[in-house]
N, C-alpha and C positions, 0 to 999 in steps of 0.2 A: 356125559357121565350120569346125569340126574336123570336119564331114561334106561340105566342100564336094569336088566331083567332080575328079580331076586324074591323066590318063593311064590311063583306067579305075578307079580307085582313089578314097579322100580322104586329106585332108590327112594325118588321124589313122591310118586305115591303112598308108600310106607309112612315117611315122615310126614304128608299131609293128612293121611288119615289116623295117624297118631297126635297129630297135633288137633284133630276134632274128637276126636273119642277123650279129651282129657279134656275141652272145654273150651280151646283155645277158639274164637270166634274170627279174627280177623289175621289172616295168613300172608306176609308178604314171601314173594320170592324172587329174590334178586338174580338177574341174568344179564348175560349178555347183549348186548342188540345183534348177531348174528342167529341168536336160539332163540329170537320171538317167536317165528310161527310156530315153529316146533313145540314147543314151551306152551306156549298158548293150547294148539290141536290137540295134545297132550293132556290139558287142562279139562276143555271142552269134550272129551271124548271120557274121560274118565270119572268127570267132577260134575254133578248136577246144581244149579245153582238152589238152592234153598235155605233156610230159614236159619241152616249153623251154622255157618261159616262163609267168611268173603274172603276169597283167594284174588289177591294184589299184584300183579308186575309190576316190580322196579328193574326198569330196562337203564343198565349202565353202557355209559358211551364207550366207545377205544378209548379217549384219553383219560377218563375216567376208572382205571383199574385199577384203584386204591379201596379198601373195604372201608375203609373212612367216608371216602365220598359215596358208597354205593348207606350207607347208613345214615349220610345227613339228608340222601336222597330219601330216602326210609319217614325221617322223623321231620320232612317239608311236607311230604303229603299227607303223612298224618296230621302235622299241624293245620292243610289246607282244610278234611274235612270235619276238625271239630268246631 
């Protein structure tokens, strides 16, 4: 869904490129672990890495499909690199 096509763009790149043009510096994106690569090649193909923004995978398990846990998963890494 977060690669569907919309004004030459997708959904996902929209809102990450909205989310650097307003300042936001560190981007997580919670996913599946079925849509890493995708998610990823997606990333790497459209996102350069540079000095604005660090774009983050939080890869939720299957059993893990609660947005609870895919957010304490969110706020453990955050906590890991301050």
């Amino acid at each position: 869904m977060a690669c569907i096509p919309i004004a030459n763009s997708t959904v996902l790149g929209l809102q990450i490129k909205y989310l650097e043009t307003n300042g936001i510096i560190n981007i997580y994106v919670i996913i599946h672990q079925d849509s890493v690569t995708k998610t990823r090649n997606f990333i790497l193909q459209h996102f350069e890495p540079d000095a604005r923004s660090n774009i983050f995978l939080v890869v939720v398990k299957e059993e893990e499909t609660e947005s609870t846990n895919a957010l304490k998963m969110m706020c453990d890494l955050q906590n890991a690199q301050a």
